[in-house]
Backbone as CSV, one residue per row, in Angstrom:
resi,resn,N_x,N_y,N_z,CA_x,CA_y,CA_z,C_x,C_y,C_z
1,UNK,0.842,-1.177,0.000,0.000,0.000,0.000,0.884,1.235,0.000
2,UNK,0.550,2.430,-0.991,1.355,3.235,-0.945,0.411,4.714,0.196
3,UNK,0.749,5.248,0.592,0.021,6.552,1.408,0.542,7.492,0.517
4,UNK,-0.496,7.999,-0.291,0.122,9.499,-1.102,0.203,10.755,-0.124
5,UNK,0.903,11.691,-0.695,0.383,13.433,-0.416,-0.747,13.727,0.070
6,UNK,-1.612,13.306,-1.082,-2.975,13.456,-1.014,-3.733,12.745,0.099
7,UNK,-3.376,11.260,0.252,-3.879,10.470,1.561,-3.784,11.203,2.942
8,UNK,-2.593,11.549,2.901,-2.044,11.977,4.106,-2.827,13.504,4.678
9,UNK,-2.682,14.072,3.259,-3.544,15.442,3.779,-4.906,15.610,4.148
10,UNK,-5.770,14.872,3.506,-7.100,14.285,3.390,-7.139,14.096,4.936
11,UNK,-6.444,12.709,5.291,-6.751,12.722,7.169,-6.266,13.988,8.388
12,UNK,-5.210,14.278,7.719,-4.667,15.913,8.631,-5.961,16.570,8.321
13,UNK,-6.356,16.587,7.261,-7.958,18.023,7.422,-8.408,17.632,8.089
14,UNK,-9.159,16.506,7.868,-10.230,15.823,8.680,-9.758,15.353,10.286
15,UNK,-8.983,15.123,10.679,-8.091,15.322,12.262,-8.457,17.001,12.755
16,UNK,-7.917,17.843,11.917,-7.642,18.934,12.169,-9.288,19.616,12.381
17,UNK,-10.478,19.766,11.472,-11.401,19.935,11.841,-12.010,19.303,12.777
18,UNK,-11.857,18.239,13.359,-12.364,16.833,14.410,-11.752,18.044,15.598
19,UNK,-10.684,18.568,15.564,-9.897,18.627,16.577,-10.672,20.168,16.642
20,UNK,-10.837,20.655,15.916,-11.484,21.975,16.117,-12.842,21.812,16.213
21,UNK,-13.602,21.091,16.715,-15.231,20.668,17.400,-15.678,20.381,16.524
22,UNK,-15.397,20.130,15.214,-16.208,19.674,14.099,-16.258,20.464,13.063
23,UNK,-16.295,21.864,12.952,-16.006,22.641,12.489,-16.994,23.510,12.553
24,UNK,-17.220,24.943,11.649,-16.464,25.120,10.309,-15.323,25.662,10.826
25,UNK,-14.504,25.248,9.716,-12.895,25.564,9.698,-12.817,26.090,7.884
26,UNK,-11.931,26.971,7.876,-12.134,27.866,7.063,-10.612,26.777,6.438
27,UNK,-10.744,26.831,4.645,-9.535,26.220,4.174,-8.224,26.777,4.142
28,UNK,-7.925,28.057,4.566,-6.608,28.784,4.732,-6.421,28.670,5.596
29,UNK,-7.606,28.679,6.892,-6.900,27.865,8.399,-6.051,26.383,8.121
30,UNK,-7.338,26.118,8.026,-6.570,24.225,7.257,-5.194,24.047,7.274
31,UNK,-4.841,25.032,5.756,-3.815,25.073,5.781,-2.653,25.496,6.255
32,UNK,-2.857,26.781,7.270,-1.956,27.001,8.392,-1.879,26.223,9.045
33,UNK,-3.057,25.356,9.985,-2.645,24.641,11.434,-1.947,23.292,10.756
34,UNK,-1.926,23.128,9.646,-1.220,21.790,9.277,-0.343,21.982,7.888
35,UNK,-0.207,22.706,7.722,1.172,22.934,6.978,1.240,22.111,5.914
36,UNK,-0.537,22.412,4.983,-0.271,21.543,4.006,-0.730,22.953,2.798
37,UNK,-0.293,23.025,1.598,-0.265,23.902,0.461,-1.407,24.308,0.594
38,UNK,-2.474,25.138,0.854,-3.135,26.171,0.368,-3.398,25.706,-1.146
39,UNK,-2.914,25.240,-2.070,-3.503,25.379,-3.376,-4.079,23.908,-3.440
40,UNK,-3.301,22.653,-2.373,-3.593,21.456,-2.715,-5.190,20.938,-1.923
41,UNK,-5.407,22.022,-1.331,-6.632,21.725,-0.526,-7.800,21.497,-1.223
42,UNK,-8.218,22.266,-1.779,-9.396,22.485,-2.168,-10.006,21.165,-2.495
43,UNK,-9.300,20.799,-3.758,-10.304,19.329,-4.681,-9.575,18.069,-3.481
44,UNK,-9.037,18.524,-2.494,-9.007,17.323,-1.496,-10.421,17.331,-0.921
45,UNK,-10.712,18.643,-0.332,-11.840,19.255,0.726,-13.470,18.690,-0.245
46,UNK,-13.268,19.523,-1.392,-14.190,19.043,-2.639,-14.381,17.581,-2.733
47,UNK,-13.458,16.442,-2.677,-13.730,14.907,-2.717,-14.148,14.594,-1.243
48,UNK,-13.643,15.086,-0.205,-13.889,14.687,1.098,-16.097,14.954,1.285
49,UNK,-16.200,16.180,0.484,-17.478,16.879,0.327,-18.342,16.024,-0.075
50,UNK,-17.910,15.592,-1.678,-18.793,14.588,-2.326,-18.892,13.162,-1.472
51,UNK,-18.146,12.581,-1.048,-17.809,11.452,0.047,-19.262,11.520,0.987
52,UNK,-19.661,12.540,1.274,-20.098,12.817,2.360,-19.502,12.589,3.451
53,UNK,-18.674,13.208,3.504,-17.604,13.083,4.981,-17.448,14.510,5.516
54,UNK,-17.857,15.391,4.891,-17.926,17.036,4.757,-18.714,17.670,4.264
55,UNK,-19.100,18.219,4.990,-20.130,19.706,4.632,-19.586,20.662,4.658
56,UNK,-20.198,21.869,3.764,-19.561,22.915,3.521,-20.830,24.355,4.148
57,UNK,-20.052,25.268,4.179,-21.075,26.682,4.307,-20.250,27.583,4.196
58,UNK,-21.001,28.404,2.967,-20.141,29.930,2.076,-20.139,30.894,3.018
59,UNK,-19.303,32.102,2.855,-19.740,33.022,3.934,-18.484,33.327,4.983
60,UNK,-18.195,34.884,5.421,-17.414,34.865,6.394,-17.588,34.079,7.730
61,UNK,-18.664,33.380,8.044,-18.827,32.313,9.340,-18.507,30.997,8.749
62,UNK,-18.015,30.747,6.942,-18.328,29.749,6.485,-16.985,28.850,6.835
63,UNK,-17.013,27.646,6.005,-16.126,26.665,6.130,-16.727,25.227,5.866
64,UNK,-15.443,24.101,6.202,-16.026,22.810,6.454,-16.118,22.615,7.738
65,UNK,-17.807,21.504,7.567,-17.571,20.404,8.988,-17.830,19.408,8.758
66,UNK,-17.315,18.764,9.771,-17.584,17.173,9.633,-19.130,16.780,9.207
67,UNK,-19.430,15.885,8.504,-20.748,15.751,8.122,-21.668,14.875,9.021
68,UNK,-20.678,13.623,9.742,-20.412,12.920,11.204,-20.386,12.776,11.893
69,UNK,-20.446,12.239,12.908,-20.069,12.075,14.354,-18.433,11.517,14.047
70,UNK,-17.508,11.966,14.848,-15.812,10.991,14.868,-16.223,10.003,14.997
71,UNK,-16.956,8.911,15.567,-16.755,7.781,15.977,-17.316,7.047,14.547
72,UNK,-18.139,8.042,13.448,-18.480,7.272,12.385,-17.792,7.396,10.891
73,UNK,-16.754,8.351,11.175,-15.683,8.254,9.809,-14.237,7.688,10.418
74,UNK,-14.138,6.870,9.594,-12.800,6.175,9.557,-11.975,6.383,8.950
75,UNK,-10.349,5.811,9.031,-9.634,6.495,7.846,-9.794,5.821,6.605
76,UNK,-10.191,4.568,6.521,-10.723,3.896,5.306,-11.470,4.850,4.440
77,UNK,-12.265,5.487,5.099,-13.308,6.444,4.271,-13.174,7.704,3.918
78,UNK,-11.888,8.474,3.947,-11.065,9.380,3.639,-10.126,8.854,2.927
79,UNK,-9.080,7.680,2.956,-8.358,7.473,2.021,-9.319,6.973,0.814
80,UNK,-10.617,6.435,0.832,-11.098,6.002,-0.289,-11.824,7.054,-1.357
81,UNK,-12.070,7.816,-0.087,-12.741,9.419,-0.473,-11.969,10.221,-1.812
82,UNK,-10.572,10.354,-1.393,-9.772,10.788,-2.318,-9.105,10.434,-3.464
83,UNK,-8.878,8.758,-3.264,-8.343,8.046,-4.313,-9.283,6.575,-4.806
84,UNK,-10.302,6.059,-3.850,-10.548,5.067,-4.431,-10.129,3.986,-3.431
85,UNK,-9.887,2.723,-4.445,-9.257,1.285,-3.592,-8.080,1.781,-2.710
86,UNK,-8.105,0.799,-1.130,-7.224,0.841,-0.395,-5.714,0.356,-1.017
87,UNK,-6.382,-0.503,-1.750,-4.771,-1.315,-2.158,-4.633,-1.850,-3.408
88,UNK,-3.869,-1.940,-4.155,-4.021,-2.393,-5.966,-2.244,-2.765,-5.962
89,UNK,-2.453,-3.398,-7.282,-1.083,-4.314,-7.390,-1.284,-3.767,-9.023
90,UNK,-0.605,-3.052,-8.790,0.577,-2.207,-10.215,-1.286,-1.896,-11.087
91,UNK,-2.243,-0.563,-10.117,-3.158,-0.273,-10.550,-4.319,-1.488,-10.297
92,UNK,-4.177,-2.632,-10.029,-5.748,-3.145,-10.192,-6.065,-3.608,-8.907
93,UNK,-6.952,-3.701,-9.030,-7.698,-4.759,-7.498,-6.923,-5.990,-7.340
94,UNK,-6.458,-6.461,-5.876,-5.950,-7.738,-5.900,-6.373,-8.635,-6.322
95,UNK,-7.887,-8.417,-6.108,-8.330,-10.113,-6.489,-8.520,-10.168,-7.595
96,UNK,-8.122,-9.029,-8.725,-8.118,-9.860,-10.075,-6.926,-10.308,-10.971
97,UNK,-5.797,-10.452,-10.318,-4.262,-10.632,-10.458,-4.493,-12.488,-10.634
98,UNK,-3.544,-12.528,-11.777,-3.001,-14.093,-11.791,-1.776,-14.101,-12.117
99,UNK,-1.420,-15.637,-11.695,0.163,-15.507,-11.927,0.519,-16.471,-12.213
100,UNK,1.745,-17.267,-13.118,1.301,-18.411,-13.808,2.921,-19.026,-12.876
101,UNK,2.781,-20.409,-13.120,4.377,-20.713,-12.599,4.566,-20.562,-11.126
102,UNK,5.699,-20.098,-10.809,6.092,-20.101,-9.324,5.380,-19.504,-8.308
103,UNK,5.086,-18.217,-9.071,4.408,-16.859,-8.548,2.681,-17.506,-8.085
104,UNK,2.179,-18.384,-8.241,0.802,-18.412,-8.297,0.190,-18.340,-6.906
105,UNK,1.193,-18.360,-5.959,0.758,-18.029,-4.743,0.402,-16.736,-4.196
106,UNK,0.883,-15.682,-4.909,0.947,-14.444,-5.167,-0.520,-13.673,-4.374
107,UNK,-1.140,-13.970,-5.449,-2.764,-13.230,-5.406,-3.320,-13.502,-3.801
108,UNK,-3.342,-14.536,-3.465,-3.613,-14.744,-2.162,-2.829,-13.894,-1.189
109,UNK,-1.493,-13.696,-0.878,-0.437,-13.308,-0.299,-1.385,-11.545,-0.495
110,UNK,-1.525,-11.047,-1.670,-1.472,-9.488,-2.157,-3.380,-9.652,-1.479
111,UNK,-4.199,-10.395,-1.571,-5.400,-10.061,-0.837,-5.038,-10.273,0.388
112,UNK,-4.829,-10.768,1.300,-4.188,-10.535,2.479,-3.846,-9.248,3.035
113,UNK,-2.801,-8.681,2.017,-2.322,-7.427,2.787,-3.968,-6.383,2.625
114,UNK,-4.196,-6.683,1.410,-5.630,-5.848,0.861,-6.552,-5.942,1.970
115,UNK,-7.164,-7.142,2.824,-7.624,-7.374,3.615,-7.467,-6.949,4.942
116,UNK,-6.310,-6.959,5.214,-5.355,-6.164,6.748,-5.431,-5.060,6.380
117,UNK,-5.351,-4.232,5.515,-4.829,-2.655,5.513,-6.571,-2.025,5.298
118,UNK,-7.195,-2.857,4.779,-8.654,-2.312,4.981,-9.231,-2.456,6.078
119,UNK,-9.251,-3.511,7.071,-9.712,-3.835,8.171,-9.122,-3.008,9.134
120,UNK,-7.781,-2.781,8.963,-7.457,-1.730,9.996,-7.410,-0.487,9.893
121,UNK,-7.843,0.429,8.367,-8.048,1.644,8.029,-9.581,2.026,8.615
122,UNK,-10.432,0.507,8.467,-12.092,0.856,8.602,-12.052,0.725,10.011
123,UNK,-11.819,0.267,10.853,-11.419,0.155,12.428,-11.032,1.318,13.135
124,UNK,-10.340,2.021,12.414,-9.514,3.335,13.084,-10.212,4.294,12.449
125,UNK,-10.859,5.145,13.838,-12.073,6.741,13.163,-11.033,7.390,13.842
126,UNK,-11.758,8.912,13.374,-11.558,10.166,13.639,-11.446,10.509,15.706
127,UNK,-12.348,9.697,15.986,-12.082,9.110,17.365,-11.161,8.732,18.435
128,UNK,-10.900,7.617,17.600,-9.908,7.041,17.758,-8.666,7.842,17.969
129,UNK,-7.900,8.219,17.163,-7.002,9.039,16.633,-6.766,10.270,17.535
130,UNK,-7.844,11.060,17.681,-8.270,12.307,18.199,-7.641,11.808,20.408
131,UNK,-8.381,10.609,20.599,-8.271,10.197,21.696,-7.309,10.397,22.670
132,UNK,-5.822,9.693,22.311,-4.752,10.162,22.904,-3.552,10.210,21.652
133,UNK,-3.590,10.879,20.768,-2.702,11.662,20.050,-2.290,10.009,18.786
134,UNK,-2.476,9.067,19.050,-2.114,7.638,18.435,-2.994,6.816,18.148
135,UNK,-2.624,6.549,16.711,-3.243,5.619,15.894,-3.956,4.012,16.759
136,UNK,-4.705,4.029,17.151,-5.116,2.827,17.634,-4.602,1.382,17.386
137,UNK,-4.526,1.549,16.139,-3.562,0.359,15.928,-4.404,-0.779,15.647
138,UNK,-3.785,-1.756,14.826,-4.781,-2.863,14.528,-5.751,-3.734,15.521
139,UNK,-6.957,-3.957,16.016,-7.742,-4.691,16.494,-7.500,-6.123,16.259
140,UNK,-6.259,-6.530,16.770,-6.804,-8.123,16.154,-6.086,-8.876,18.054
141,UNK,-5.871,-9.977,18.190,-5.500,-10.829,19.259,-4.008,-10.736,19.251
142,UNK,-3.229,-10.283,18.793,-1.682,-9.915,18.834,-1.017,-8.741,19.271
143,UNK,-0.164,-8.776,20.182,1.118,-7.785,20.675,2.281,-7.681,19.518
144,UNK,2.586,-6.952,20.258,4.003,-6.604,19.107,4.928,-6.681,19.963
145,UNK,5.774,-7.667,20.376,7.076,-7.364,21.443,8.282,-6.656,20.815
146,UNK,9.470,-5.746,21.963,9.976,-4.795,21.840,11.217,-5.022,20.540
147,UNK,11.028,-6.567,20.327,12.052,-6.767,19.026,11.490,-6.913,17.782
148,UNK,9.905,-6.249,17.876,9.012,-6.327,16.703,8.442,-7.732,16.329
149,UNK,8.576,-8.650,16.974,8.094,-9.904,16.852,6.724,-9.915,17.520
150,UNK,5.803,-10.612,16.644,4.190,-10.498,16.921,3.591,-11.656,17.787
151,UNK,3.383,-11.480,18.936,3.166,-12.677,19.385,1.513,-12.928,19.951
152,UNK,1.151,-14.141,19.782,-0.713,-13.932,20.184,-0.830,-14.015,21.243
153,UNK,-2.117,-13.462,21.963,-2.627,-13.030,22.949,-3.286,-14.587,23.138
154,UNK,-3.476,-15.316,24.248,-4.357,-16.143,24.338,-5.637,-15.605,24.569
């Protein structure tokens, strides 16, 4: 999975208005409290809009707000907001990859990650995140011990 520019900024707005009561937050604020381009905002803010993940209102009181409650947008639904599929293998959906020969184990291996990186993008809201400054982290029965080795929870 790659995290673009665009991914990344998409959840800083949407953090950043969460963090400001929901909003409206005006898009030149936006882009001050998070130090992302002023010019790259807009058709981020605009896809986040159509998504329904954002509402808008014109006007010196105007701005975006969340369209939501935090606990009901996830980051799944902001990264998909902006680009689409969580995960693709050189552009396509995993599960429509074949591979002939050695490789045929492949497709399975690449839905897997497709499967983990969605389950734990749709798991983790605006909530979450907002909570104590850190990504919640995957929901599943496993630790991570201090040499990065994953070990299960009984």
């Amino acid at each position: 999975m790659h995290i673009s520019a665009r991914h990344d900024y998409a959840v800083q707005a949407m953090l950043a208005i969460a963090a400001a009561g929901g909003g409206p937050v005006k898009t030149s604020d936006l882009a001050v409290m998070q130090g992302i381009p002023a010019s790259y905002l807009p058709s981020i803010l605009a896809d986040l809009r159509r998504a329904e993940l954002l509402s808008s209102r014109p006007g010196t009181d105007g701005g975006f707000s969340l369209a939501r409650q935090l606990e009901q947008i996830s980051v799944g639904d902001i990264m998909r907001a902006v680009s689409g599929a969580l995960a693709s293998v050189r552009g396509r959906p995993p599960h429509t990859i074949t591979y002939t020969g050695a490789a045929t184990a492949l497709p399975g291996l690449w839905q897997s990650v497709h499967t983990f990186t969605s389950d734990l993008l749709d798991s983790t809201t605006l909530l979450d995140l907002l909570g104590d400054g850190q990504a919640a982290g995957p929901r599943t029965d496993r630790d991570t011990t201090a040499d990065g080795a994953t070990r299960h929870r009984p």
